[in-house]
C-alpha positions in Angstrom: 36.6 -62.0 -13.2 39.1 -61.3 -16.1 42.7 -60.5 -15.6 44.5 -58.1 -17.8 45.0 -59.2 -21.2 45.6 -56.3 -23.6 42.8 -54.8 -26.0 39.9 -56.1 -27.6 38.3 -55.3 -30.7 38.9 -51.9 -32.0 35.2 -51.5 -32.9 33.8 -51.7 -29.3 33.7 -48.0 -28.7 30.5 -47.2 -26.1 30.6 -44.3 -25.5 31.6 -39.8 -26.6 32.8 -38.3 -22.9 33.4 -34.6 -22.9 34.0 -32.0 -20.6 30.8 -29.4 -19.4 32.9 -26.4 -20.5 33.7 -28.1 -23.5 29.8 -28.9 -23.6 29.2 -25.4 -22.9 31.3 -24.1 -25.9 29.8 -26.5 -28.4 26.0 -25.3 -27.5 26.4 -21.3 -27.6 27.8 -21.8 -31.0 24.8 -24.0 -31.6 22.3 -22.0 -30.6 22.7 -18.4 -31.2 19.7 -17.5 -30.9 18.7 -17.6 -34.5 16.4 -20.5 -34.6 18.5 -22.2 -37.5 20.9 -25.2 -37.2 24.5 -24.6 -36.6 27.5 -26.6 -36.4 30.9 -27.7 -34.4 33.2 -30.6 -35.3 34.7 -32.4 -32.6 38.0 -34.1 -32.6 38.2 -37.0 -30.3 40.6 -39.4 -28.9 40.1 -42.8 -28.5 41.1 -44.6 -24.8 40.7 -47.5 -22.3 42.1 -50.7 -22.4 39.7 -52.1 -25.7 39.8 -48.4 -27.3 35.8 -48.3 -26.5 36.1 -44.6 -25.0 36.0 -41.2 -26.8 37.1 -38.4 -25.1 36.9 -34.9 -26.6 40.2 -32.7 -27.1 39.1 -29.9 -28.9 35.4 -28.8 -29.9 35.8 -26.5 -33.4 33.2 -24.3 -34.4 32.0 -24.1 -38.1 31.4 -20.3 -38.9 27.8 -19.9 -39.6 28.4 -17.9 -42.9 30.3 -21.2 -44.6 27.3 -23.0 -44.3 25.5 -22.5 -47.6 22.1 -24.0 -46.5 21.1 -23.1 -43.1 17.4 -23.4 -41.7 15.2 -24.1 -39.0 15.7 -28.5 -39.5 18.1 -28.4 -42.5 22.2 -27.6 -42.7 24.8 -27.7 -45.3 28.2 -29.2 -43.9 30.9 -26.8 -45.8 34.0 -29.0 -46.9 36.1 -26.3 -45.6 35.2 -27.5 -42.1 35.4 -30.7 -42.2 38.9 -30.8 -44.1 40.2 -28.3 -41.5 38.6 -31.1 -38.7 40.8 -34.0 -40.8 43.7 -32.0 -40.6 43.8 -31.7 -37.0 42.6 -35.3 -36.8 45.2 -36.8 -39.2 48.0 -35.7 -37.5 47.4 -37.9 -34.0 45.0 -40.4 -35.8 42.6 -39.3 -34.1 38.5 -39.4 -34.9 36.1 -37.2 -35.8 32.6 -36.3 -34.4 30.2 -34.0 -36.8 27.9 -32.4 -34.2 24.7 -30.0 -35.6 21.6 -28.6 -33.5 18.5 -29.4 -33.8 16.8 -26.4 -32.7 13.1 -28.0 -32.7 14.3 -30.2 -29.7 13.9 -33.5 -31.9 16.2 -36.0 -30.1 16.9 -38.3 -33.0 18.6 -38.7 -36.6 16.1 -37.6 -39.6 16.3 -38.9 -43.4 18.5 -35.8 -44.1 21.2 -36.8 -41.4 21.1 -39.9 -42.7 22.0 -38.6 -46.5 23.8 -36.5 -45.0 26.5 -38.7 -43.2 26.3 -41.5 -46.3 28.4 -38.4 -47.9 30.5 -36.9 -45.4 31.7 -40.7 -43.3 33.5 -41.9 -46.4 35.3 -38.4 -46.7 36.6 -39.3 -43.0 37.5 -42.6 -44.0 39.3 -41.9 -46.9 41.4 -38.9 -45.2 42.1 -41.1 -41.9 42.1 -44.2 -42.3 44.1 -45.9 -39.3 43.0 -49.1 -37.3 41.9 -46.8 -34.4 40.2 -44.4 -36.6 35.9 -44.5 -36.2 34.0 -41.4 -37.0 30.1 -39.8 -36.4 27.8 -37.6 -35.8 25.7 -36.2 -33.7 22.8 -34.1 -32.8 22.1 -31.1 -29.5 19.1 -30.3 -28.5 18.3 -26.9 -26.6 18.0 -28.5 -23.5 21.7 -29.5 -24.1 21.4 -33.4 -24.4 23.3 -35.0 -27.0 22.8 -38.5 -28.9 25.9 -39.2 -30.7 26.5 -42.4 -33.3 29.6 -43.7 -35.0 30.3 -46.1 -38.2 32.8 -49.0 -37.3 33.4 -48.3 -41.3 32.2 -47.0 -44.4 29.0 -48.3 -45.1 28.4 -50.3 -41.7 26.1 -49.8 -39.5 26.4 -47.0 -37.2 26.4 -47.9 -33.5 25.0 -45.3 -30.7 27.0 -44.1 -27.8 26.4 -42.9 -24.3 27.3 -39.3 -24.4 28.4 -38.2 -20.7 29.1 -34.7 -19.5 31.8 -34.0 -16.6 31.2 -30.6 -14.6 30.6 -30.1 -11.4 27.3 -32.5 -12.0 27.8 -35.8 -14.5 25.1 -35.7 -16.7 24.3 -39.0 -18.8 22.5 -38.9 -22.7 21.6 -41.8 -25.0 18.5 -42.8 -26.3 17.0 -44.7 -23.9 18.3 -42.8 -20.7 15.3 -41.4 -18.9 16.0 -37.9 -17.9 15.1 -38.1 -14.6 16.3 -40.7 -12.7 15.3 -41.2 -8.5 18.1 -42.7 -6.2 18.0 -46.2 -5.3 15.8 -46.9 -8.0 15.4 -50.1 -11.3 16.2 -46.9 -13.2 20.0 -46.1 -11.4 20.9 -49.3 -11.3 20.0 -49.7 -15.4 22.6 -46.4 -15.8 25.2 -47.3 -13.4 24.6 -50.9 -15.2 26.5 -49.3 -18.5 29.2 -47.5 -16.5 32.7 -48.9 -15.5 34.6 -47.4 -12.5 37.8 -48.0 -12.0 39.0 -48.0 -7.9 42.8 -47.5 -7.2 43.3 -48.6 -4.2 41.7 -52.2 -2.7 42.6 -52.0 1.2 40.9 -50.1 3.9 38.3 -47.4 2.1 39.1 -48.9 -1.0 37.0 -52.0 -0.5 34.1 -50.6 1.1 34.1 -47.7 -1.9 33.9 -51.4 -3.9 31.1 -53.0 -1.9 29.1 -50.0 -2.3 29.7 -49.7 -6.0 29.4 -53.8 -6.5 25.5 -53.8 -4.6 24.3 -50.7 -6.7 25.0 -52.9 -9.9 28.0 -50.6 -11.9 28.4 -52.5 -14.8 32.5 -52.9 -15.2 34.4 -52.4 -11.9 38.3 -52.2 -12.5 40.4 -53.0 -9.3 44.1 -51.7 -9.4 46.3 -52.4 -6.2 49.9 -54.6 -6.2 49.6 -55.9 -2.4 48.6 -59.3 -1.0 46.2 -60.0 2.0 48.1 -59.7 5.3 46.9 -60.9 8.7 46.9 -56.8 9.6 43.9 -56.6 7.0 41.4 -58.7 8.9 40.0 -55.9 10.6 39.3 -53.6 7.6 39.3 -55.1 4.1 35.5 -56.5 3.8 35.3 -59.6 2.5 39.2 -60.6 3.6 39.5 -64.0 5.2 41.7 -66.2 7.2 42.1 -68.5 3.9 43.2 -65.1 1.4 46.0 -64.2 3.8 46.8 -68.3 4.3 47.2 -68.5 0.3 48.9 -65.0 -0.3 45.8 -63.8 -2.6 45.7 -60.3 -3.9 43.5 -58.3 -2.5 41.9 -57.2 -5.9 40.9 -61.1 -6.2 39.4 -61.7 -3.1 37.3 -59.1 -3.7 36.2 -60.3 -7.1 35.7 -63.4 -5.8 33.1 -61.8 -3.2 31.3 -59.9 -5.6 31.0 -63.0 -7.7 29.0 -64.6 -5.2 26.6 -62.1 -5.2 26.5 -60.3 -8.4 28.0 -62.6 -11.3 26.8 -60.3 -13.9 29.3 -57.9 -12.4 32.4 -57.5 -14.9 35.1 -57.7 -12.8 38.9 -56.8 -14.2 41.8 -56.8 -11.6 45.1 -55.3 -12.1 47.7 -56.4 -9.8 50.0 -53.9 -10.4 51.0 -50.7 -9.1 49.3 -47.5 -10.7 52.5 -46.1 -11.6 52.7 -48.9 -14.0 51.6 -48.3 -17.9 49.3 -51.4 -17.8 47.5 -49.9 -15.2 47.1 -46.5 -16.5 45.7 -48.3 -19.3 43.3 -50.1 -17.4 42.0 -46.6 -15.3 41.6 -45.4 -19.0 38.5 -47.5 -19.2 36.6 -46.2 -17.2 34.4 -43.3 -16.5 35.3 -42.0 -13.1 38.2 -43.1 -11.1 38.0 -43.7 -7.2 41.6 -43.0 -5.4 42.0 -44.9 -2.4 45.6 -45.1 -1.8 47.8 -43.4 1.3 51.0 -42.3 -1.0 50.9 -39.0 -2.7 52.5 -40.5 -6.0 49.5 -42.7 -6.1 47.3 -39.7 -5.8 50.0 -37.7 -8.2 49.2 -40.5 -11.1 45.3 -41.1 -10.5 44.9 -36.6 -10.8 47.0 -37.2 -13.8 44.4 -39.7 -15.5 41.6 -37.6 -14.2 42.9 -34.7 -16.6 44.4 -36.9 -19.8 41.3 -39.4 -19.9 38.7 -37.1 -19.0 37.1 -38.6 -16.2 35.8 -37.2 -13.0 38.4 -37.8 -10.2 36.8 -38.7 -6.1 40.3 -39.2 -3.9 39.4 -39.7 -0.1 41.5 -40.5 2.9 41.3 -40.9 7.0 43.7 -39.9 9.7 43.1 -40.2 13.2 45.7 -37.3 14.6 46.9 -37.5 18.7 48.3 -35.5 21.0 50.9 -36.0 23.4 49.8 -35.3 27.5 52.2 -33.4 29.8 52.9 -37.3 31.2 54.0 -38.6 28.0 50.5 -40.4 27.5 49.3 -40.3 23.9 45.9 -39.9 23.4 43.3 -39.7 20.0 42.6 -36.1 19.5 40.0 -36.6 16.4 39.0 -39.0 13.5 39.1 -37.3 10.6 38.6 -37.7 6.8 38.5 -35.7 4.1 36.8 -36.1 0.0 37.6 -34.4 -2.9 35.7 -34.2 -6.0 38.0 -33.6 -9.0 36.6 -32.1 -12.6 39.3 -33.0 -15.4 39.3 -29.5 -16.2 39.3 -28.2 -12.2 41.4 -27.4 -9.8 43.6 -30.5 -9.0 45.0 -32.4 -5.6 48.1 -30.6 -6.5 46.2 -26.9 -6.4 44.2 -28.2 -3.1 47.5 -28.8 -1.4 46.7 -32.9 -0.7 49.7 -33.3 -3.0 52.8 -30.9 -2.0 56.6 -31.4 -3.7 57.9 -31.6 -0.3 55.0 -34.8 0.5 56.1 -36.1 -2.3 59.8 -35.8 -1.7 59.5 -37.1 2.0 57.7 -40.0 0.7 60.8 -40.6 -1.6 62.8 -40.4 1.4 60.9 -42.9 3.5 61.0 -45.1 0.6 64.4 -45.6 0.5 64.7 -45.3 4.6 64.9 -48.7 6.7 62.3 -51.3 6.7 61.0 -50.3 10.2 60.5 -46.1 9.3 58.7 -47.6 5.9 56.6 -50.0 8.1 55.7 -46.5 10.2 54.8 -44.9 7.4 53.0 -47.6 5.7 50.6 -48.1 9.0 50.1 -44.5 9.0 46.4 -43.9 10.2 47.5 -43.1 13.6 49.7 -40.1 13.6 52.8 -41.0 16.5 51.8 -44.6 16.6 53.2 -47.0 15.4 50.1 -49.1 15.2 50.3 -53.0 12.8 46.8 -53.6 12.7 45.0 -50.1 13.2 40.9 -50.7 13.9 39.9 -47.8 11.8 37.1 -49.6 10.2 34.6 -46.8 11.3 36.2 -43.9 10.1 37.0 -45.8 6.8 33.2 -46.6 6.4 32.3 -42.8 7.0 34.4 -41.7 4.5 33.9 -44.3 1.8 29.7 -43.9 2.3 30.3 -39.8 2.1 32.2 -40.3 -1.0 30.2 -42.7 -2.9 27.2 -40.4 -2.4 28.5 -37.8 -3.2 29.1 -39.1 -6.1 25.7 -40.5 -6.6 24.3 -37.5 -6.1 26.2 -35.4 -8.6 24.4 -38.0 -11.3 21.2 -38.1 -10.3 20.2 -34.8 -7.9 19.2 -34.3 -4.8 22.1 -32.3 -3.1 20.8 -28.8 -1.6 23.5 -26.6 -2.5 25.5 -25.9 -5.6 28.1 -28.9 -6.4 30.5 -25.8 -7.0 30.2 -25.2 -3.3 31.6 -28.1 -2.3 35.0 -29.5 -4.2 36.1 -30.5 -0.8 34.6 -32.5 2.0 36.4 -33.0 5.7 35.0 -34.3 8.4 35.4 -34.4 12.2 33.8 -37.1 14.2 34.6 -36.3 17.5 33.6 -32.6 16.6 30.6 -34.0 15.0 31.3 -31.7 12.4 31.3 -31.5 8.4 33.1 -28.8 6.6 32.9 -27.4 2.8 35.6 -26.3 0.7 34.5 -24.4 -2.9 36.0 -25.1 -5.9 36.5 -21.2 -6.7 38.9 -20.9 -3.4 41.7 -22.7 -5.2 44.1 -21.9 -8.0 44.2 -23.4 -10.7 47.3 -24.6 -12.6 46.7 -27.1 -15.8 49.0 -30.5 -15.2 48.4 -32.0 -18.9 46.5 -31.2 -21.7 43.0 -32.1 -22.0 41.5 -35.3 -23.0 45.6 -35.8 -24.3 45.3 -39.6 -23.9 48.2 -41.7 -24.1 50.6 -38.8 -25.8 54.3 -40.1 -25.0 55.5 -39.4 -22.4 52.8 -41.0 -20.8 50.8 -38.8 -18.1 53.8 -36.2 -18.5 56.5 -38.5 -16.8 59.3 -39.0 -18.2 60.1 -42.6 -16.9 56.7 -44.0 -18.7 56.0 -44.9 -22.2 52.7 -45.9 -23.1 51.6 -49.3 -24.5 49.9 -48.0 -27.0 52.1 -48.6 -29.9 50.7 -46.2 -32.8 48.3 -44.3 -30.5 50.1 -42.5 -28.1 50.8 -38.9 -29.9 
């Protein structure tokens, strides 16, 4: 388990994350249809709490006429391009990927690549030269997969990345990443082995979205939540004892302290803050998708927010259990519900799918500042009209956190029968034994931030943050 404690070295990047309609832009200019190798130059942005992520913020095609040499497995990179590319770069410090086809469907580097880069890296260098700065290259194949490399410096080594695409499916790259991978499998728990997840939220869904994600081996799991355990946890935070509530723990440390005991190898980083704070932005920027598991639409407000500006798929999920009042005054359960949504960077939003409304978010301010007992109401919430301390929702919890995680699961590897378009939106009745499907194409879409925009000041586009990241942050 490690607590926060700022960034590492600034060499660690592992891995180039893009968006699929970014993706999609870069490979129709890569393959026209020509048979000859074409290029695009992509500007990244380096994130997360160690600087090891690349996210893409704009893909720039090189027009196919510059290029003085261009044949079925050889290309001429025009200086033109590339200078355009720096100054675009140079003016956020940010890095540069040069990206070609390989029309033939070779997934690798060949001796003319190699050449190829020992002229154009120290160009980069040279133009931006920053502490953040590390630049690339890469290669596309026809069948879309991309294997992407970067120098720490001129004349280093070059280190390979990960390459992942976020659509509506999350599609992993990298040279030893098989492309077919089975569910449940040596060969998922190897790729979720290199991911990091970051989960907002460590209470009621929160830590069974954990448990799941702790057994199945993710590789870094980042756990963000402020709160202590309280005796009104017992009954649905797994792993929370008797002794964690006696001892005022946090709730993200008892839960590392489980997963410890059953997967050391687990990286384990826990944030005890609230996610409105910048050192916990910072630590969601690490990771590859973000879980949202927290009752307060501000929470959900900020964790959308990173979704867009760090480029990583967004899953938010949350239970109610709704009543109804008899003609006697007797309250009874009229459902257990719970809805997922699955959130593309680039998609519609929480904001566009109406779980975050201005006038939620101003009642919520209201409440905040209301007395203790309405804020205690609000904070035990599951029940609608009851004001219930230790609600046993457990069940529903479990439903909605096992729904989630699979669906996530099953956007990496395969298996779901319909489209993942068809379904941005998940709610579920259990009394009505029911399951209902919301597409992504029946909500509007309204951009938030810019794409892939980092830590850009102010932070996440609110006014009352500043990022951290002293000479990053645009």
């Amino acid at each position: 388990m490690s607590a926060y404690c700022g960034r590492l070295a600034m060499n660690s990047v592992r891995s180039l994350t893009l968006t699929v309609g970014q993706h999609n832009n870069a490979k129709r200019h890569l393959f026209p249809g020509d048979g000859l190798e074409a290029a695009v130059v992509l500007v990244c942005r380096r994130v997360g709490m160690e600087s090891e992520r690349l996210i893409v913020r704009k893909v720039i095609a090189v027009p196919y006429e510059d290029c003085s040499v261009r044949t079925e497995d050889r290309l001429t990179w025009p200086g033109s391009a590339i200078e355009d590319a720096m100054d675009i770069a140079e003016d956020h410090g940010d890095c540069v990927i040069l990206l070609h086809s390989h029309p033939g469907g070779f997934f690798g580097f060949s001796e003319i690549d190699d050449l190829s880069d020992n002229t154009t890296m120290p160009c980069l260098y040279s133009a931006i030269p920053g502490p953040s700065a590390i630049h690339g290259s890469a290669i596309m194949t026809p069948n879309g997969a991309v294997l992407a490399r970067v120098y720490p410096g001129v004349g280093q080594e070059c280190v390979f990345l990960r390459t992942m695409v976020v659509g509506h499916d999350i599609k992993h790259y990298g040279r030893d990443i098989p492309s077919r991978i089975l569910h449940g499998t040596e060969g998922m728990r190897d790729l979720f082995g290199y991911l990091t997840v970051c989960v907002v939220g460590a209470s009621g869904t929160g830590s069974i979205i954990i448990e799941q994600l702790a057994r199945n081996g993710i590789g870094h799991i980042i756990l963000i939540d402020f709160d202590k355990a309280e005796w009104k946890n017992l009954n649905r935070i797994l792993n929370c004892k008797v002794r964690h509530v006696e001892t005022d723990a946090y709730k993200t440390e008892l839960l590392a302290e489980s997963i410890s005991e059953y997967a050391p190898s687990i990286r384990i980083t826990c944030i005890n803050r609230s996610i409105f704070d910048p050192a916990a932005i910072e630590a969601a920027s690490s990771a590859d998708t973000v879980f949202s598991c927290v009752d307060r639409q501000l929470g959900r407000s900020v964790c959308e927010r990173i979704s867009t500006a760090f480029i990583a798929p967004l899953v938010d999920l949350g239970v109610t259990i709704p009543t109804r009042t008899l003609p006697d005054g007797t309250v009874v359960v009229s459902d257990m519900c719970g809805r997922i949504d699955f959130v593309r960077p680039d998609g519609p939003n929480l904001s566009d799918r109406g779980v975050i409304t201005p006038k939620g978010l101003y009642d919520e301010h209201i409440f905040l500042n209301a007395p203790d007992e309405a804020i205690e109401q609000v904070r035990n919430g599951y029940i609608s009209g009851v004001a219930e301390e230790a609600p046993s929702v457990i069940n529903v919890n479990m439903v909605a956190a096992a729904r989630a995680y699979t669906e996530w699961t099953i956007r990496q590897l395969g298996g779901n029968l319909d489209p993942n378009e068809s379904v941005a939106t998940i709610r579920f009745s259990l009394c009505a034994r029911d399951e209902d499907h919301v597409a992504e194409a029946d909500y509007d879409h309204q951009t938030l931030l810019e794409l892939g925009q980092g830590f850009a000041s102010p932070l996440l586009g609110f006014p009352a943050l500043v990022s951290r990241k002293i000479g990053e942050a645009a």
